[in-house]
MIDOSE-1310 file (N, C-alpha, C; in nm, 2 decimals, decimal comma, always signed):
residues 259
xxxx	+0,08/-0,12/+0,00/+0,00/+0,00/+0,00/+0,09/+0,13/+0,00; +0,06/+0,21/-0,09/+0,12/+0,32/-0,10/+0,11/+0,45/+0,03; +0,17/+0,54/+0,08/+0,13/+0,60/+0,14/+0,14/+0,73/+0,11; +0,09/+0,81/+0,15/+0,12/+1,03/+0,10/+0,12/+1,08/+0,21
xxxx	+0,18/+1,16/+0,22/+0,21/+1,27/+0,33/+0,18/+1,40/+0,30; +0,12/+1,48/+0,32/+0,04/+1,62/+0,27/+0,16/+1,73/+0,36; +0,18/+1,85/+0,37/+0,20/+1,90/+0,47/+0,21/+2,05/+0,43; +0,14/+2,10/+0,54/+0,11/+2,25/+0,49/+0,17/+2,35/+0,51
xxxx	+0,17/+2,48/+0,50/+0,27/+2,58/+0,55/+0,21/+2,62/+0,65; +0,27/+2,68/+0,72/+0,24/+2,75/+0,83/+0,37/+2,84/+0,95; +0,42/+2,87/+0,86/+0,56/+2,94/+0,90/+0,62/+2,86/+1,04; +0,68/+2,91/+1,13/+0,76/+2,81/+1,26/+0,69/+2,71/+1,28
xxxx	+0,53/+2,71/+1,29/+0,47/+2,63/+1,30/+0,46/+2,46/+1,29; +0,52/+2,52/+1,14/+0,54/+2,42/+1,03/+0,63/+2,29/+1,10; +0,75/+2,35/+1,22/+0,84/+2,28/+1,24/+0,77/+2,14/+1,35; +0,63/+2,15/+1,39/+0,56/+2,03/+1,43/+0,57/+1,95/+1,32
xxxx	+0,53/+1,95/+1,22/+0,55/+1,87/+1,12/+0,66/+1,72/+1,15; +0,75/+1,80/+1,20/+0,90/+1,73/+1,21/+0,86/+1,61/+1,33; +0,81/+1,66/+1,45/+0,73/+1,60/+1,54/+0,64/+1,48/+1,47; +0,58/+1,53/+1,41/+0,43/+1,42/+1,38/+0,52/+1,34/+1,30
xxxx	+0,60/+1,33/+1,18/+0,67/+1,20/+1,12/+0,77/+1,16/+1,18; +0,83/+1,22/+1,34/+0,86/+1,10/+1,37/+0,81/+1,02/+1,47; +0,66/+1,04/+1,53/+0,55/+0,99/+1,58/+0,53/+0,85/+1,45; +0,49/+0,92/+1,38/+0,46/+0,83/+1,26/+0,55/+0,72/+1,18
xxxx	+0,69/+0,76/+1,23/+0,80/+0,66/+1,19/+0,79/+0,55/+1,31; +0,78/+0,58/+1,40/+0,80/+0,54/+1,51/+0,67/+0,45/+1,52; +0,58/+0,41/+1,45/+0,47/+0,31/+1,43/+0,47/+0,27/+1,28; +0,63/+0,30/+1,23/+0,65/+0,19/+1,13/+0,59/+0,20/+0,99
xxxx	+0,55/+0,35/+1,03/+0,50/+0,42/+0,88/+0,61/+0,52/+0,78; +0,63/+0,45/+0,71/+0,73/+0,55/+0,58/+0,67/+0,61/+0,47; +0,66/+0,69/+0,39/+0,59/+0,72/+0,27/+0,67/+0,72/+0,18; +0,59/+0,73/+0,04/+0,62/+0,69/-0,08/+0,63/+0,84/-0,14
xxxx	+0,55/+0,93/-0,10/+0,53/+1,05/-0,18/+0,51/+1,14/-0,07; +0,55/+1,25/-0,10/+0,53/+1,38/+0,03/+0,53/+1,49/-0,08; +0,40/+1,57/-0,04/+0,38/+1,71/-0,11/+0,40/+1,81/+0,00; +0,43/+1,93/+0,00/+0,43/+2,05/+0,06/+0,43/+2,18/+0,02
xxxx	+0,36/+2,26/+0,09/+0,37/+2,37/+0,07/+0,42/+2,49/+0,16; +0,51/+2,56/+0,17/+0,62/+2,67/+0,24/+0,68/+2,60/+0,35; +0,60/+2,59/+0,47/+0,75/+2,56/+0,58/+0,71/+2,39/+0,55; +0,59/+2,36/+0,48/+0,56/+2,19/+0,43/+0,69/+2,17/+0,37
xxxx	+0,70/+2,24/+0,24/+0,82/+2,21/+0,18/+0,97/+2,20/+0,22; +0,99/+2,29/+0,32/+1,13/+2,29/+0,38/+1,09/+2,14/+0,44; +1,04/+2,11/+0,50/+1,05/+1,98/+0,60/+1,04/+1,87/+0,50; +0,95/+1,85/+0,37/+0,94/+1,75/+0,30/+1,11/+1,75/+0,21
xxxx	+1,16/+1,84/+0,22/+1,26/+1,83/+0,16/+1,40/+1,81/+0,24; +1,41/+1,79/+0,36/+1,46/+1,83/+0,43/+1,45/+1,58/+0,44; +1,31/+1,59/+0,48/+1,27/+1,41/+0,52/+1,31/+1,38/+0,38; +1,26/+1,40/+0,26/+1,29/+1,32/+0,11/+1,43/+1,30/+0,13
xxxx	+1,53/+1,42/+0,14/+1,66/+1,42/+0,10/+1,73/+1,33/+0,24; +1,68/+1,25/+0,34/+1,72/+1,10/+0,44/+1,74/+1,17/+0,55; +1,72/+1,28/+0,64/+1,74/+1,34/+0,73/+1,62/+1,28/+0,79; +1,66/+1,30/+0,93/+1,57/+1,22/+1,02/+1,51/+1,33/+1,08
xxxx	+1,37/+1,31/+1,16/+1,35/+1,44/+1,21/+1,39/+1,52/+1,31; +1,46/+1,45/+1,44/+1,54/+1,51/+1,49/+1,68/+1,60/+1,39; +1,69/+1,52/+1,36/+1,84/+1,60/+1,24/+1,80/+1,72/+1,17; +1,71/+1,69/+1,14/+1,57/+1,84/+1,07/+1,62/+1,91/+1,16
xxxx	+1,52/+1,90/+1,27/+1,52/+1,98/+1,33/+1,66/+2,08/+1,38; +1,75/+1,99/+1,45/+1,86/+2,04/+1,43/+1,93/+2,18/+1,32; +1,88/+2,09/+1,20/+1,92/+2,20/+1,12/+1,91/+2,29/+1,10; +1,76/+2,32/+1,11/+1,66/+2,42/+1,10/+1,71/+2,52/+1,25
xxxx	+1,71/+2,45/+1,34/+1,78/+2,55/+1,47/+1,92/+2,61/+1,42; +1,98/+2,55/+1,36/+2,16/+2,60/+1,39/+2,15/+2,67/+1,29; +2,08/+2,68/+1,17/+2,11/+2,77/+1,01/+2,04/+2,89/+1,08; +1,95/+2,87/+1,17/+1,88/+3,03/+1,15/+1,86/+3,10/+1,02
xxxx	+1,74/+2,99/+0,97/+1,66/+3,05/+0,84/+1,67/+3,21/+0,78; +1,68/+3,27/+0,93/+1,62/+3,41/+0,93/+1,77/+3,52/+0,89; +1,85/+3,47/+0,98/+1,95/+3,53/+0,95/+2,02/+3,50/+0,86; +1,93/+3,46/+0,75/+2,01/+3,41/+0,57/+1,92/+3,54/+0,50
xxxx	+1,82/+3,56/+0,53/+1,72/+3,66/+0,48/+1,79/+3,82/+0,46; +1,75/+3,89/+0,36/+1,85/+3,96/+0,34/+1,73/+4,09/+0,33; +1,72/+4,24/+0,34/+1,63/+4,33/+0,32/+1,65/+4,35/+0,21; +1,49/+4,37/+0,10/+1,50/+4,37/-0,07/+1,46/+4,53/+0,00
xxxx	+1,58/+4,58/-0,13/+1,58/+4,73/-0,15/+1,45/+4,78/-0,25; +1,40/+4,68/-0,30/+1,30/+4,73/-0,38/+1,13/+4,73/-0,33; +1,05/+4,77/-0,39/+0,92/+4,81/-0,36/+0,80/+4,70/-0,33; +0,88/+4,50/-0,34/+0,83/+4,44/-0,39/+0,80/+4,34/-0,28
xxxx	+0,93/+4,39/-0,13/+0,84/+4,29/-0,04/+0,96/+4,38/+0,10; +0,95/+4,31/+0,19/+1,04/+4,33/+0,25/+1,22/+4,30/+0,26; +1,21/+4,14/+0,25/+1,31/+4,05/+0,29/+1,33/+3,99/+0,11; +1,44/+3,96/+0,11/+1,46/+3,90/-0,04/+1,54/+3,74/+0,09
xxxx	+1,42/+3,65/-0,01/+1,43/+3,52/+0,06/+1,52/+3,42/-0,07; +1,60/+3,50/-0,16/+1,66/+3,38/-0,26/+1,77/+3,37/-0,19; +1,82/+3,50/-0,08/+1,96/+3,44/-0,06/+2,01/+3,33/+0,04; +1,89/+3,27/+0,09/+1,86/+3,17/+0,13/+1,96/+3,03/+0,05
xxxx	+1,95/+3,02/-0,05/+1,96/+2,94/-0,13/+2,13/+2,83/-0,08; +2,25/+2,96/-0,06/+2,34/+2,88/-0,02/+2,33/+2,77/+0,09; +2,27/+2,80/+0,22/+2,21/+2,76/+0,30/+2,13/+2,63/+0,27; +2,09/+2,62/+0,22/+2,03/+2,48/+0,18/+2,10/+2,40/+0,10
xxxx	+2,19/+2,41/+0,00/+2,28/+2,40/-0,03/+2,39/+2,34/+0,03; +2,42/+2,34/+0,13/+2,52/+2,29/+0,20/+2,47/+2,14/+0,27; +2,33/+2,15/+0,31/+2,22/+2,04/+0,34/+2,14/+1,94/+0,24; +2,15/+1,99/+0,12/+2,11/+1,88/+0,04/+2,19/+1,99/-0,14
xxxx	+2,31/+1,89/-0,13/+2,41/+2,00/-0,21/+2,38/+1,95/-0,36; +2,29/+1,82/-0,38/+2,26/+1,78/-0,56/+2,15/+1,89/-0,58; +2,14/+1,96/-0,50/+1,95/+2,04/-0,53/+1,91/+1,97/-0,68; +1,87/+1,88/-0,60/+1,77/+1,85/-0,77/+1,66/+1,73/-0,67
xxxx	+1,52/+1,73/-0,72/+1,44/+1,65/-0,70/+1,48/+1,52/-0,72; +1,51/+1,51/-0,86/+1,57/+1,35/-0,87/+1,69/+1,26/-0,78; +1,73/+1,38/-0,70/+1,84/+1,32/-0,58/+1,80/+1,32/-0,47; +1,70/+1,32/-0,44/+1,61/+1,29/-0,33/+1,53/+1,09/-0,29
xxxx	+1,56/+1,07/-0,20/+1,51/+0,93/-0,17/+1,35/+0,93/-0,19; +1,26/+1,00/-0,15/+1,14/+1,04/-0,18/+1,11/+1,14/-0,28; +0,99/+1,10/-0,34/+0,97/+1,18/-0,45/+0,89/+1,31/-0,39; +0,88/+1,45/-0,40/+0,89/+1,56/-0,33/+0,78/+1,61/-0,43
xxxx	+0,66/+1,72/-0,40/+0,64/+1,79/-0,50/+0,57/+1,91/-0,40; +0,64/+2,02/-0,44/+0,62/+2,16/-0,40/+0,53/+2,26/-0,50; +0,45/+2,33/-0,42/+0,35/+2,38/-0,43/+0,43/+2,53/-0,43; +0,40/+2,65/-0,53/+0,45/+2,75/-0,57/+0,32/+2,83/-0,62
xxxx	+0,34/+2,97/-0,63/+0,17/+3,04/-0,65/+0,27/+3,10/-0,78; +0,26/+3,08/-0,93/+0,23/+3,19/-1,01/+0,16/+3,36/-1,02; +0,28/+3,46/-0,97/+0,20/+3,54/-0,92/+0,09/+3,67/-1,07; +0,17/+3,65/-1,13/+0,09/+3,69/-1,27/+0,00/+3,60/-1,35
xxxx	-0,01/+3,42/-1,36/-0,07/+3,38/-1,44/-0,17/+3,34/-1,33; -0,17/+3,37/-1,17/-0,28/+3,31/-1,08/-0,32/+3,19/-1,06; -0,22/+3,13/-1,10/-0,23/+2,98/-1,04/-0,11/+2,89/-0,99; -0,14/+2,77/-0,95/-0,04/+2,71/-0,85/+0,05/+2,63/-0,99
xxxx	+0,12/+2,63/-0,95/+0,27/+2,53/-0,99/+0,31/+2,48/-0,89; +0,33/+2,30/-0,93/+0,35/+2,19/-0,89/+0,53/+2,21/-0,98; +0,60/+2,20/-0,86/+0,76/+2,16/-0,90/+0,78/+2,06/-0,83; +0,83/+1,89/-0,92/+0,86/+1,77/-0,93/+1,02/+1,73/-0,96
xxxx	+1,05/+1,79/-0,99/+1,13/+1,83/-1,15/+1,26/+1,88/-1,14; +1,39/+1,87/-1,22/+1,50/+1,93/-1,20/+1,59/+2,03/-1,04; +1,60/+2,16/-1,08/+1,63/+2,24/-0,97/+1,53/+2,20/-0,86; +1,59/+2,22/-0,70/+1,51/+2,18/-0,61/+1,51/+2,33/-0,51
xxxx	+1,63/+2,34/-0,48/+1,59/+2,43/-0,33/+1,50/+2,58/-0,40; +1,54/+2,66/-0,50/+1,47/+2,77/-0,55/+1,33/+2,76/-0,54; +1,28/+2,65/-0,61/+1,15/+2,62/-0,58/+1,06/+2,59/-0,47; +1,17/+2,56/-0,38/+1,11/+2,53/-0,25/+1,10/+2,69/-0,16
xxxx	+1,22/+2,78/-0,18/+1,20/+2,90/-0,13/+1,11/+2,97/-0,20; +1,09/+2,92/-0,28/+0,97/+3,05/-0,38/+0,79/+2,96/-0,29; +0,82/+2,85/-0,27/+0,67/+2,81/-0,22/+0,65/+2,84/-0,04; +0,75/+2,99/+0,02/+0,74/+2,98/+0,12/+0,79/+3,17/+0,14
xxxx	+0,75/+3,21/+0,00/+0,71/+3,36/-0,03/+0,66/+3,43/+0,04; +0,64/+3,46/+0,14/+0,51/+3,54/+0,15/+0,47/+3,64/+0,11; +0,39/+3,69/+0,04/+0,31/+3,76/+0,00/+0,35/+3,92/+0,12; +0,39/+4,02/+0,06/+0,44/+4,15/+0,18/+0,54/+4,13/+0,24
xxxx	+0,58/+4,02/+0,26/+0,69/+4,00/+0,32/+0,83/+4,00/+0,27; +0,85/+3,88/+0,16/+0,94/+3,87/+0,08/+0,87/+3,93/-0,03; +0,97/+3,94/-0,13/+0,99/+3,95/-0,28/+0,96/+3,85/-0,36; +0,87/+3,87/-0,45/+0,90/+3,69/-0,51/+1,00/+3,72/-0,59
xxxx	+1,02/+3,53/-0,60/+1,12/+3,50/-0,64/+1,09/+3,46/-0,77; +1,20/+3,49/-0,88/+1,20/+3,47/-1,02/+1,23/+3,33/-1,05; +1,19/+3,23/-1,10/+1,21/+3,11/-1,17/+1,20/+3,11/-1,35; +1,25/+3,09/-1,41/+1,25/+3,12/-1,56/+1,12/+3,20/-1,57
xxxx	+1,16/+3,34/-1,55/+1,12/+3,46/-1,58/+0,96/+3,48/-1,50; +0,90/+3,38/-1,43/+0,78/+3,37/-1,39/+0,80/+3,46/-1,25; +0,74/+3,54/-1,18/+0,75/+3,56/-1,04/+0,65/+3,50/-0,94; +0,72/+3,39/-0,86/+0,67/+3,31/-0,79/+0,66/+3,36/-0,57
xxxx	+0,49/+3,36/-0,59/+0,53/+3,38/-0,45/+0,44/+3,20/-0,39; +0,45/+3,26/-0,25/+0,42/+3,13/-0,11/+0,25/+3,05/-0,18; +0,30/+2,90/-0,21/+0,20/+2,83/-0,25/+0,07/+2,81/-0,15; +0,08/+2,92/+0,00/-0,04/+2,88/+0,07/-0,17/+2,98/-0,02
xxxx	-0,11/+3,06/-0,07/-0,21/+3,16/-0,14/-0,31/+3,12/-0,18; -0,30/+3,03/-0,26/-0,37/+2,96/-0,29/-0,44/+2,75/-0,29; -0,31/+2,71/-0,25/-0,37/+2,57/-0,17/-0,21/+2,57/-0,04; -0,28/+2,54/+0,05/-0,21/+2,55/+0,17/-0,22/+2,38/+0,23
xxxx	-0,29/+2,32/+0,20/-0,26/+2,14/+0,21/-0,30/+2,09/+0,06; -0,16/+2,06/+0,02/-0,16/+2,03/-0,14/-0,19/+1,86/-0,18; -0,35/+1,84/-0,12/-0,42/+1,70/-0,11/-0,39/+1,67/-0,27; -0,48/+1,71/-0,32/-0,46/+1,69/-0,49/-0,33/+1,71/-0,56
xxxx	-0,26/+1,74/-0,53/-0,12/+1,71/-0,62/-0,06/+1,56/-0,58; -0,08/+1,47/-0,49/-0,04/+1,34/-0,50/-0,19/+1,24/-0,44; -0,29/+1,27/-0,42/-0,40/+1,20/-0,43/-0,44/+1,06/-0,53; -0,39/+1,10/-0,64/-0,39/+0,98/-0,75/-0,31/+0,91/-0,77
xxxx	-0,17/+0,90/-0,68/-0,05/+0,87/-0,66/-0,05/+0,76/-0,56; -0,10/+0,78/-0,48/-0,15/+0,67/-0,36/-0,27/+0,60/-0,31; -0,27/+0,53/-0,22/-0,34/+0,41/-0,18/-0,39/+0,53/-0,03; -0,34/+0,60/+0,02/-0,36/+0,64/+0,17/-0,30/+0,77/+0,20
xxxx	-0,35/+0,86/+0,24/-0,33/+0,97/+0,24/-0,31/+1,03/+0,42; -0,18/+1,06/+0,46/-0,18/+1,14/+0,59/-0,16/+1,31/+0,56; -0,26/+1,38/+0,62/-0,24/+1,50/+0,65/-0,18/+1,57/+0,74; -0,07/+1,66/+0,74/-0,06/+1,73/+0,87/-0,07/+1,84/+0,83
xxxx	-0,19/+1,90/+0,90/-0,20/+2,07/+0,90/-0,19/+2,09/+1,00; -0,07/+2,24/+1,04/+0,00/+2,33/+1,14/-0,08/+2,44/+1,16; -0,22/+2,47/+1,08/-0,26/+2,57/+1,17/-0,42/+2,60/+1,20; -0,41/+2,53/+1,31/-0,55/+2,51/+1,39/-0,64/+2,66/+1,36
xxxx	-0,74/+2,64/+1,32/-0,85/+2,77/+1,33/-0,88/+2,82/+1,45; -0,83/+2,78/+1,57/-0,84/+2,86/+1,74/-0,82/+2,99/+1,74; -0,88/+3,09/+1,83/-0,83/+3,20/+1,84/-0,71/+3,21/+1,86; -0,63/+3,35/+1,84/-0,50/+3,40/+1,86/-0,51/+3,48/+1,95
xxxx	-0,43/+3,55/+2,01/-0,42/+3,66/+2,11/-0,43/+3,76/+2,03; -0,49/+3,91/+2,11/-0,50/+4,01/+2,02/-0,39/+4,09/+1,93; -0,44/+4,11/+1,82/-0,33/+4,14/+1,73/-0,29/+4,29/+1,76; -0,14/+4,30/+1,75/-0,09/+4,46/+1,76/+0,01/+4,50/+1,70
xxxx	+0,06/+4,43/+1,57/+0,13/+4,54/+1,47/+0,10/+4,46/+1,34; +0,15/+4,60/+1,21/+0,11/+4,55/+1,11/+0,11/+4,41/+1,07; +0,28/+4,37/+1,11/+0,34/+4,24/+1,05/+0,19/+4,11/+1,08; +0,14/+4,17/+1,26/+0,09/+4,05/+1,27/-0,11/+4,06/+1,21
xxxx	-0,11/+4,16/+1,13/-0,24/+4,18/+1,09/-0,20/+4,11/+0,90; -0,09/+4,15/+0,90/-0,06/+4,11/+0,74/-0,08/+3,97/+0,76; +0,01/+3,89/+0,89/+0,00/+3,73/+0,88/-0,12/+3,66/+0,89; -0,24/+3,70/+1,02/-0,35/+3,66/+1,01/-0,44/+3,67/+0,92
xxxx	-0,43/+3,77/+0,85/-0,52/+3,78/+0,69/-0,51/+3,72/+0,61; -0,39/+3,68/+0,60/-0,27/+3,58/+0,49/-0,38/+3,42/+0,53; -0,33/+3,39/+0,72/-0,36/+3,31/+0,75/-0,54/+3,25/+0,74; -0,62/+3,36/+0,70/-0,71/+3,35/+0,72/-0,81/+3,30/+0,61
xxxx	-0,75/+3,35/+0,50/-0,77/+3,36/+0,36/-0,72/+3,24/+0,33; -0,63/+3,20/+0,36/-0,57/+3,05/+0,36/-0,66/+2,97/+0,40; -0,70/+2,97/+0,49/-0,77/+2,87/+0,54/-0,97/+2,83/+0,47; -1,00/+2,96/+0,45/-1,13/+2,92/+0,40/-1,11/+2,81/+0,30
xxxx	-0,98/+2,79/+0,21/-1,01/+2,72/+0,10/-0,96/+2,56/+0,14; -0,86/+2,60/+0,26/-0,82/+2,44/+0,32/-0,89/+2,36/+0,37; -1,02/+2,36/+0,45/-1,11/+2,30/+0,54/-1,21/+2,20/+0,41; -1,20/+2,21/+0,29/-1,26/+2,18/+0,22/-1,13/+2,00/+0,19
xxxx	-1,06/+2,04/+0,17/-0,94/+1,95/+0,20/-0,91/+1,85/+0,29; -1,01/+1,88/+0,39/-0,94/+1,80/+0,54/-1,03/+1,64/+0,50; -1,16/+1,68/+0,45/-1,20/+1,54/+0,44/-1,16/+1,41/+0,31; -1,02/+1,49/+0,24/-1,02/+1,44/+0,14/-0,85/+1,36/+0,23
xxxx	-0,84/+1,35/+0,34/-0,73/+1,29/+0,38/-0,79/+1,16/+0,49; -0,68/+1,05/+0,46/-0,76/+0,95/+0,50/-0,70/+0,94/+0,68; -0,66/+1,00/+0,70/-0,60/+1,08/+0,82/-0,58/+1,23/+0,83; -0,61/+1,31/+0,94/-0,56/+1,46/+0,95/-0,50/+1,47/+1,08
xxxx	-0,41/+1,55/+1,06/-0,30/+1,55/+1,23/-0,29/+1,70/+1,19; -0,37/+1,73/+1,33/-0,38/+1,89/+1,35/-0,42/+1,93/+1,49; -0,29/+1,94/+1,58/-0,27/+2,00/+1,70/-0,28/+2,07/+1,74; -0,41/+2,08/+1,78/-0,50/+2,19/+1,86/-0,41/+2,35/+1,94
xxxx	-0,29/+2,27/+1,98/-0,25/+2,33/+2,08/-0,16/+2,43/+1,98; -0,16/+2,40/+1,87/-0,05/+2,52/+1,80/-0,11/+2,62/+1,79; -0,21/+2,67/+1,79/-0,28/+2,81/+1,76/-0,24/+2,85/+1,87; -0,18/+2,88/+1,99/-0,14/+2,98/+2,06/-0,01/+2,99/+2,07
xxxx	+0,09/+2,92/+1,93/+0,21/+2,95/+1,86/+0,19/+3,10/+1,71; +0,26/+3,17/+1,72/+0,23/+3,25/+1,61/+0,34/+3,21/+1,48; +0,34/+3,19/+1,35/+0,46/+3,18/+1,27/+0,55/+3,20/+1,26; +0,56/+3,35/+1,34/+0,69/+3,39/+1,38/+0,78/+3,30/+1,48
xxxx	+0,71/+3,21/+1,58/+0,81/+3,16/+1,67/+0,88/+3,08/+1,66; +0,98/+3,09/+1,56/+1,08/+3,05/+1,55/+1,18/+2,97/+1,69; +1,21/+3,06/+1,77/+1,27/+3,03/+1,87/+1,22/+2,90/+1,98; +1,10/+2,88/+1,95/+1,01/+2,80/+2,01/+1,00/+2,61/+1,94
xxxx	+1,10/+2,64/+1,81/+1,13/+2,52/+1,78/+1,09/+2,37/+1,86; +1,19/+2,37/+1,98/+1,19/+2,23/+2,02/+1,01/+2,22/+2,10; +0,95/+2,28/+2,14/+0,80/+2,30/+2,20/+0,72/+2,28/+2,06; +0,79/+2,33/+1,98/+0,68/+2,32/+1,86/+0,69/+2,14/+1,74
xxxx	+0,85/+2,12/+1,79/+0,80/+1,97/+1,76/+0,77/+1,86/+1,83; +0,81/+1,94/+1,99/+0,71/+1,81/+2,06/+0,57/+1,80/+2,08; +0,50/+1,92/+2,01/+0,36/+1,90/+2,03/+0,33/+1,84/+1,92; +0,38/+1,88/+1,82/+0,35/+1,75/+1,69/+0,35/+1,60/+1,74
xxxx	+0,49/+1,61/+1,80/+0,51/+1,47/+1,83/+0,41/+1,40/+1,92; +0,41/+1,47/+2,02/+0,31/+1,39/+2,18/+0,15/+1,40/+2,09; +0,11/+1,50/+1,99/-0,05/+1,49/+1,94/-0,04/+1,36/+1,84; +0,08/+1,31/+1,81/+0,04/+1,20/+1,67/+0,08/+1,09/+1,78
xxxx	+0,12/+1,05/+1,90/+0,16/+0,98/+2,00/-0,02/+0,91/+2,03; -0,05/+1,01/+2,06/-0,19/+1,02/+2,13/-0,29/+0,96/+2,02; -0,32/+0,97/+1,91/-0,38/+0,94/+1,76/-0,33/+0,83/+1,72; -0,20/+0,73/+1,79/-0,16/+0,62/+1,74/-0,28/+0,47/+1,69
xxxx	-0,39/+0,49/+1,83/-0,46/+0,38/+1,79/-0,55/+0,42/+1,68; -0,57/+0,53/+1,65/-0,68/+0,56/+1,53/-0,60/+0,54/+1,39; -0,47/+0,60/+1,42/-0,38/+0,58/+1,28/-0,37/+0,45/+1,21; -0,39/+0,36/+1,35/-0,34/+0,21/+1,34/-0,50/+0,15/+1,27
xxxx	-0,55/+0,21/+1,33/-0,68/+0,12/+1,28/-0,77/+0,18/+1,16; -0,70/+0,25/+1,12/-0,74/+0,34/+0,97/-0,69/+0,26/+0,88; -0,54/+0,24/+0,92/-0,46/+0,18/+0,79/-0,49/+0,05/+0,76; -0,52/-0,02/+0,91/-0,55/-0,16/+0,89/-0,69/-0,19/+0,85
xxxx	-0,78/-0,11/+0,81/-0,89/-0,09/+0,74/-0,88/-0,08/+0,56; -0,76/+0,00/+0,58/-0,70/+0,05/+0,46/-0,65/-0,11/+0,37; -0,55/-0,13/+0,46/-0,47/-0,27/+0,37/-0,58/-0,35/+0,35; -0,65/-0,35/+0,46/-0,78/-0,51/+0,43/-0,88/-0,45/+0,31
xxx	-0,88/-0,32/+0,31/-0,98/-0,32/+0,20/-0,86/-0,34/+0,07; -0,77/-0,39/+0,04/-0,68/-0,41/-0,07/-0,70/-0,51/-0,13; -0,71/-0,60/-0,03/-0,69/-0,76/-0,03/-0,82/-0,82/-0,12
C-alpha cells in the first residue's frame, strides 16, 4: 500500500510537522510520496533528501533560516528570501528532485498567471524557497522569468497534487482555526489575513485525507516563533503519539480493504 504525506505551511509552526513524522516513523509508517507547501516544503525536503526528524530539526535551529534573509531594496516585499539558497545547499548539495530518496512535489503560487505550480522536476531548493514567499513580506522569487510567490495563497494542504498517486493519504495541518491573542502590529495583521484567507479554501481538504493530524495546541504559537522550535516539535510529536490507535486502525482498514 502506498502511502502520501500532505504537509502544509504555516511558518515556525510548520516545524511540528518534524514531530508528527517522527511519531509516525515510530509506528513503522514510511511514505512513498510527500507534497508541501512553504515551511511543508522545507520539512518535506529536508525528510525526502534522508534526514531524520530530529536532524531536521537540528538543522533548521543552527542555520537560523532568518539570518540568511537579506532586506529587498526594492518596492516588492520586505526581505529577499533567494539568498537563502546557499544555505540549503550545503544540506542537500545535488539540489535536484531526482536526488532525493522520496519523491517531493512543491506547491509554488504563479504570481501573474494566478495559479499554483507543482515543482517535481529538475532544480530543487529555489523552488522550495519560492513556495514559502510570503506575499508582503518577501519578494518573489523569479524562476525562468515567472514571479513566484508562497504556495499557501492559494492551496495550503496540497491534497490533490499526489492523491492519484497513492493508496492512503496522511495529513498534517500546522494551523488550527483557534483564536489568537489580540493582534498589535502590522506584521501580525498582514499574517493573520494571509492566514485566514488561507484557510477558507483548506477546510474543504481536510476530508479528502484518510488521516488529519492537526494540533489543537499550535494556535497559541504564532509563525513567527521560530525560537520555540523544540515546543513546537514536541507537540507534533506527543499529538500524533496520542492518535496512534486511530492511525493504526485506519490503515489496517486501509490494507484489508486491498486484499
Amino acid at each position: 500500500m502506498k502511502i502520501g504525506l500532505v504537509l502544509s505551511g504555516g511558518g515556525a509552526r510548520g516545524i511540528a510537522h518534524l514531530g508528527v513524522i517522527k511519531a509516525l516513523q515510530e509506528m513503522g509508517i514510511g511514505f512513498d510520496q510527500i507534497a508541501g507547501t512553504s515551511a511543508g516544503a522545507i520539512v518535506g525536503a529536508l525528510i525526502s533528501q534522508g534526514y531524520t526528524p530530529d536532524e531536521s530539526l537540528k538543522i533548521i535551529e543552527s542555520s537560523s533560516f532568518m539570518r540568511h534573509l537579506r532586506p529587498a531594496w526594492n518596492r516588492m516585499g520586505l526581505l529577499r528570501i533567494d539568498t537563502a539558497t546557499e544555505l540549503y545547499k550545503k544540506y542537500i548539495p545535488h539540489d535536484s528532485f531526482e536526488g532525493l530518496q522520496i519523491p517531493l512535489h512543491v506547491v509554488a503560487v504563479d504570481l501573474n498567471a494566478g495559479e499554483q505550480v507543482v515543482f517535481d522536476k529538475g532544480e530543487l531548493i529555489r523552488p522550495v524557497l519560492a513556495s514559502c514567499c510570503l506575499p508582503g513580506i518577501f519578494e518573489p522569487l523569479l524562476i525562468n522569468k515567472r514571479q513566484f510567490v508562497d504556495g499557501g495563497v492559494l492551496n495550503n494542504l496540497p491534497v490533490d497534487v499526489i492523491e492519484d498517486k497513492v493508496d492512503f493519504l496522511i495529513g498534517s495541518h500546522c494551523n488550527p482555526f483557534g483564536t489568537t491573542k489580540p493582534i498589535r502590529s502590522m506584521r501580525g495583521v498582514i499574517e493573520r489575513s494571509i492566514i485566514l484567507a488561507v484557510q477558507s479554501k483548506t477546510k474543504a481538504k481536510f476530508t479528502r485525507c484518510d488521516i488529519l493530524l492537526e494540533p489543537a495546541e499550535l494556535a497559541g504559537y504564532s509563525p513567527a516563533d521560530v525560537k520555540k522550535a523544540r515546543e513546537l516539535f514536541r507537540i507534533g510529536y506527543q499529538y500524533t503519539r496520542s492518535m496512534a490507535t486511530d492511525i493504526e486502525k485506519n490503515l489496517n482498514r486501509s490494507t484489508a480493504g486491498q486484499h
